[in-house]
C-alpha positions as CSV (number, residue, x, y, z in Angstrom):
1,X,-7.1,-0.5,8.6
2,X,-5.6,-1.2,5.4
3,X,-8.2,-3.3,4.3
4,X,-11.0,-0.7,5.2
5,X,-8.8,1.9,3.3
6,X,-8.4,0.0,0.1
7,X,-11.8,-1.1,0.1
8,X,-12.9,2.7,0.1
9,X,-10.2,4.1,-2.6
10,X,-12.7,1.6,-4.9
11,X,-15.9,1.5,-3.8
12,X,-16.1,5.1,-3.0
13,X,-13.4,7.3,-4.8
14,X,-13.8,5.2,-7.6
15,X,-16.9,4.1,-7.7
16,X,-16.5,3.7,-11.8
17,X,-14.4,0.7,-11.1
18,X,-16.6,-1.1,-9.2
19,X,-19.1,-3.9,-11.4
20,X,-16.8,-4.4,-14.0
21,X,-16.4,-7.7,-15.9
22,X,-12.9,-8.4,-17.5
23,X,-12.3,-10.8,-14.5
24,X,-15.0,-12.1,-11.6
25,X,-18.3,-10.2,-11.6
26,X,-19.2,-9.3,-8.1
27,X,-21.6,-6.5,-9.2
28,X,-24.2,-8.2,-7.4
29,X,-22.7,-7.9,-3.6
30,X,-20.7,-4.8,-3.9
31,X,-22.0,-1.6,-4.1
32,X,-21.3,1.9,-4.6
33,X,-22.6,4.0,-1.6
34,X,-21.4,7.4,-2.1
35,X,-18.3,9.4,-3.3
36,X,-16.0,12.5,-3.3
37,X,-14.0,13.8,-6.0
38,X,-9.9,14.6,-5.2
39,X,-7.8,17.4,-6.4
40,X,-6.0,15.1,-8.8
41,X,-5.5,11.7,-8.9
42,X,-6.3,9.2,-5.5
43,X,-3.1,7.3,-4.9
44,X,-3.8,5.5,-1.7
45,X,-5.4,5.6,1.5
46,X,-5.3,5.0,4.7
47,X,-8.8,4.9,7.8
48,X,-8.6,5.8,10.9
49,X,-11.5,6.6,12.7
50,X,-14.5,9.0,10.8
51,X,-11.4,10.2,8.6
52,X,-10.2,8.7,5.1
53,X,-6.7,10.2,4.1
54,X,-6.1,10.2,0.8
55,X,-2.8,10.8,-0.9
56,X,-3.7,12.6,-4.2
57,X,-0.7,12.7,-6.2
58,X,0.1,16.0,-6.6
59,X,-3.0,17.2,-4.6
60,X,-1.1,16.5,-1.8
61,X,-2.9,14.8,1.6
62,X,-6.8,15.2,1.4
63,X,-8.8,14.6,4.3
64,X,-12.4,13.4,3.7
65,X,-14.8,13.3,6.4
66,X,-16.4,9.4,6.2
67,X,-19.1,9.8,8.8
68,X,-21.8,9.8,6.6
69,X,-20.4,7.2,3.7
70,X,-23.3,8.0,1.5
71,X,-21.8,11.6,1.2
72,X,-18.2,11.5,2.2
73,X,-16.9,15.5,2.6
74,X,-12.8,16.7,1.7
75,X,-12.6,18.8,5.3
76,X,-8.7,19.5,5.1
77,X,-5.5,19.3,3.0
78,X,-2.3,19.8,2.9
79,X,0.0,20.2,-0.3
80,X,3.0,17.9,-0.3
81,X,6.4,19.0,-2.2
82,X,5.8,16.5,-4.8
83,X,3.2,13.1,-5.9
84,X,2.0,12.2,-2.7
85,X,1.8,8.1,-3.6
86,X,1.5,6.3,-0.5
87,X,0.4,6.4,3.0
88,X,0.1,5.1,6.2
89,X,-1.4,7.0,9.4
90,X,-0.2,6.6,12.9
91,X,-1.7,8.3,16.4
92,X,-1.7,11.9,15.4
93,X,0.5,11.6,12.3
94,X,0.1,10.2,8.6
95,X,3.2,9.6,6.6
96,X,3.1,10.5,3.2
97,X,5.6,8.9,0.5
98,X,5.7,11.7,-1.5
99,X,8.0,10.6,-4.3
100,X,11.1,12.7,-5.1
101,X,10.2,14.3,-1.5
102,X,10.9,11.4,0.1
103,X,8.8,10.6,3.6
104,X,6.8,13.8,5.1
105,X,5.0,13.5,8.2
106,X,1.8,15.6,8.8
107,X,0.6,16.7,12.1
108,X,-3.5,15.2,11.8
109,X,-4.1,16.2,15.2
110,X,-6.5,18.6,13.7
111,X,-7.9,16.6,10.8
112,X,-9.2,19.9,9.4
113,X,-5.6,21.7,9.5
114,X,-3.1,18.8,8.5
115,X,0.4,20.9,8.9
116,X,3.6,19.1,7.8
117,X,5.9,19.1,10.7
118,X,8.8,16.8,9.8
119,X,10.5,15.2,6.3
120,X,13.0,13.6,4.8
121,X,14.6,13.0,1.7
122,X,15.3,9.5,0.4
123,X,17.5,8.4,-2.9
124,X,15.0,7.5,-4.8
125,X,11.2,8.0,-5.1
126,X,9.1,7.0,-2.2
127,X,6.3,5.1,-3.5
128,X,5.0,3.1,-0.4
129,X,5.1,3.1,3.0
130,X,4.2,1.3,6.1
131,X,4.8,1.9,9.9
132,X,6.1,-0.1,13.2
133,X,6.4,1.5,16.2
134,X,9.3,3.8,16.0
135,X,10.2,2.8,12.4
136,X,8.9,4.1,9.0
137,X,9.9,1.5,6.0
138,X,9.7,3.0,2.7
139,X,9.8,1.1,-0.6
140,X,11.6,3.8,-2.6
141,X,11.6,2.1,-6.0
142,X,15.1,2.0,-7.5
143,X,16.8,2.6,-4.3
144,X,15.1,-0.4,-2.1
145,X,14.1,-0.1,1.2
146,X,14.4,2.5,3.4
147,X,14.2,2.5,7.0
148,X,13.5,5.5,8.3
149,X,13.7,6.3,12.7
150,X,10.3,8.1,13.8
151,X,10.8,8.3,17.2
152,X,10.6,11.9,16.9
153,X,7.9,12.7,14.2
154,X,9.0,16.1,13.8
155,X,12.5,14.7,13.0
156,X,12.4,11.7,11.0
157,X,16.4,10.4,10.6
158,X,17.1,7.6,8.1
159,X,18.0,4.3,10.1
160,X,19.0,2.2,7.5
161,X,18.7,1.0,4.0
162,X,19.0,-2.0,1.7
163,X,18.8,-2.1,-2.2
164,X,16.6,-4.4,-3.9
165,X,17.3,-6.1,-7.2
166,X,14.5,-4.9,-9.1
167,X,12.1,-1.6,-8.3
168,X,10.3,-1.6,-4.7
169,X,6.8,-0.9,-5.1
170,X,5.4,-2.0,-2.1
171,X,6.4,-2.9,1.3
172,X,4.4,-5.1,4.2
173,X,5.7,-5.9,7.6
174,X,5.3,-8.9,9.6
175,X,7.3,-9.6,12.8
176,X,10.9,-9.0,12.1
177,X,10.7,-9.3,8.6
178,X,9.6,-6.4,5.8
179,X,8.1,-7.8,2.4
180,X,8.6,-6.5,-0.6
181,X,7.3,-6.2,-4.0
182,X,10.3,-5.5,-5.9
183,X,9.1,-5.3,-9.5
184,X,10.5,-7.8,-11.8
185,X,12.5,-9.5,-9.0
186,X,9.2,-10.4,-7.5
187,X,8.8,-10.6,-3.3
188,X,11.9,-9.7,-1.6
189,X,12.1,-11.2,2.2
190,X,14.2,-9.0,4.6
191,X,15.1,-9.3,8.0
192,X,14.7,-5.9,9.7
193,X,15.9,-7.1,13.2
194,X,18.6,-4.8,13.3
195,X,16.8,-1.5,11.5
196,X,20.2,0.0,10.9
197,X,21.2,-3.1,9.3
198,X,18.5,-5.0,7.3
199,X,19.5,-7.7,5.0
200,X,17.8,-9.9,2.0
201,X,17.2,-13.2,3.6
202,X,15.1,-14.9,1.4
203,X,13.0,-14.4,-1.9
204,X,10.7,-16.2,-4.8
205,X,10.0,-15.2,-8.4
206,X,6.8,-15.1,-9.4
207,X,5.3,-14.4,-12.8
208,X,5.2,-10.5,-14.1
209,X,6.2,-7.2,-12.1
210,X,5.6,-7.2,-8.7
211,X,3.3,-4.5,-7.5
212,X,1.9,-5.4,-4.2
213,X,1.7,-7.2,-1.3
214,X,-0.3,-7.9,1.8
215,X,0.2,-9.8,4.8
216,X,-2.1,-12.6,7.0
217,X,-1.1,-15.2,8.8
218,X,1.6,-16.8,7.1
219,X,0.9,-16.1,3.8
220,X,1.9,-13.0,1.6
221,X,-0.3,-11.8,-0.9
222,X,1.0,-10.4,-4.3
223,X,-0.3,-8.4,-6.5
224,X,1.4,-8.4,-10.3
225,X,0.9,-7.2,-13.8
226,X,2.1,-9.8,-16.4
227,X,1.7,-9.8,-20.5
228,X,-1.4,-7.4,-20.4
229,X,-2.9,-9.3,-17.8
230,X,-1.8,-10.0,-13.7
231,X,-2.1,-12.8,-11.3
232,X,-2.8,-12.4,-7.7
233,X,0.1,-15.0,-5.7
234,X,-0.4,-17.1,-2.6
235,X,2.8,-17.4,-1.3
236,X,3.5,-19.4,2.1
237,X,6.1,-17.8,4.4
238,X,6.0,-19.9,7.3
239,X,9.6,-19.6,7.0
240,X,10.9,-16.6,5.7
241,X,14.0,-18.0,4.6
242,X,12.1,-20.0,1.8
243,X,9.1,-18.2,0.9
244,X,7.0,-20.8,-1.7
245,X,4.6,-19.6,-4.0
246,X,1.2,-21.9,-2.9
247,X,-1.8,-20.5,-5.2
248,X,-2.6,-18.1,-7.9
249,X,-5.3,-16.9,-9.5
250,X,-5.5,-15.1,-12.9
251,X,-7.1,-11.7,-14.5
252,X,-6.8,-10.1,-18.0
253,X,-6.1,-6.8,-16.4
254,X,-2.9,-5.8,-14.4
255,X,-3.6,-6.4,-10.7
256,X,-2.0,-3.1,-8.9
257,X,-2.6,-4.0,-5.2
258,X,-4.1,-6.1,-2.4
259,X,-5.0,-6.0,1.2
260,X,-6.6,-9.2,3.0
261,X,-9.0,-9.9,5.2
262,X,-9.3,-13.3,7.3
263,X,-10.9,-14.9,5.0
264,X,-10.7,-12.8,1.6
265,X,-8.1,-11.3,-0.5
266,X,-9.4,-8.1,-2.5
267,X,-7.0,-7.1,-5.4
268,X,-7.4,-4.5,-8.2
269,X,-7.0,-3.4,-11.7
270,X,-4.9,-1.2,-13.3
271,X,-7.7,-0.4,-16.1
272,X,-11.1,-2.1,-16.3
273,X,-11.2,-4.8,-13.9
274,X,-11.9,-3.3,-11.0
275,X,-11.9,-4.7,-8.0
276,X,-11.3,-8.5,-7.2
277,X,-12.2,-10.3,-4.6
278,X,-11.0,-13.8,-3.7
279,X,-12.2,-16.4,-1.0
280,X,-8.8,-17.2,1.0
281,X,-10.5,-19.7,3.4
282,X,-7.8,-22.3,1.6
283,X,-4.9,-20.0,0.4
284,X,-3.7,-22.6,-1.6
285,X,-7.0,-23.7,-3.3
């Protein structure tokens, strides 16, 4: 679902990005099939179903009908207290990291009516989140990781928490473990066994400041800007404990994020390089 979503924050609600030539041209196989213009400014989103939710900065949650792709239609909204910058949708809910806001948790049952029926605070500014089954983990930027108890939707309670060494950006979760992009103290591995007690367990430093990460198999992804330009990592996590940095591969503009795919890794730009996308068939070649 990732994937799909970060695939259509490009291609479709910015379809400007898509074709350009700082790094690998792939104007040849990707297209632009359609797109919808946001409040303010499209942060992340996340697919589920004939929906794309979009968290638009201070535009709050948008809802964009996706049926029709080649003219994708904003059928709801909700305003969020403050930058809605990150996102994750579960059954009837999506989960908005809305910055100084914290977490806020919107009813989608209606995709047309998105009401917010449950928040919470956190230290810092939420920037990311992803969800488990009865967790929300939120990379909160100077404050670490937050786990966040969402067995009740309409009363989210905090769990636990960690601090990170650098900024958390971004935030995957694999098994027992969270992974995070913690800025310039690169992929932070912690073990999330115990939510109410998650701990640093392993980590590797990678060139520039970390900004995100993806998860397949046993490799994480990461996304980093570095001296005006950014590098996309391969690092191998077999074992968490000693995460190795396998691969990498280079661009002249500041790569932002990444979700994977099976077999392809697809990354992109801060300014002009759109979007990247890289064969994974060997992550370390």
């Amino acid at each position: 679902m990732k994937l799909l979503a970060s695939i259509f924050l490009v291609v479709v609600l910015f379809p400007s990005l898509v074709g350009a030539q700082n790094c690998i041209d792939y104007g040849a196989y990707l297209h632009w099939t359609g797109s919808v213009d946001t409040p303010d400014n499209a942060m992340a989103v996340a697919v589920k179903g004939d929906y794309a939710y979009v968290a638009d900065a201070m535009g709050g949650l948008q809802v964009v009908d996706i049926t029709h792709p080649f003219s994708p239609q904003i059928v709801g909204n909700v305003d969020t207290p403050s930058m809605a910058r990150g996102i994750a949708v579960k059954g009837d809910y999506a989960y908005i990291a809305a910055s100084w806001s914290g977490l806020q948790v919107i009813d989608i049952s209606n995709p047309t009516n998105p009401q917010i029926v449950g928040s919470l605070d956190t230290p810092g500014q939420a920037k990311a989140v992803v969800v488990s089954e009865t967790h929300a983990y939120v990379a909160d930027e100077l404050c670490g990781l937050q786990v966040i108890d969402i067995t009740n939707p309409s009363n989210p309670h905090l769990a636990g928490s960690i601090d990170t060494p650098g900024i958390a950006n971004d935030v995957a979760i694999l098994g027992t473990h969270a992974y995070v992009a913690d800025g310039s103290s690169d992929l932070q591995v912690i073990d999330i066994t115990n939510p109410a007690n998650p701990q640093i367990v392993g980590s590797v430093s990678a060139y520039g400041d970390a900004k995100g990460v993806a998860i397949s198999s046993s490799y994480a992804y990461m996304a980093s800007a570095w001296n005006n330009g950014g590098r996309l990592h391969v690092i191998d996590i077999t074992n968490p404990v000693i995460p190795q940095v396998v691969g990498m591969v280079y661009c002249d503009d500041e790569a932002t994020d990444v979700v994977v795919s099976s077999t392809h890794a697809y990354f992109t730009g801060s300014m002009n390089s759109g979007l990247q996308v890289v064969d994974i068939m060997n992550p370390e070649n």
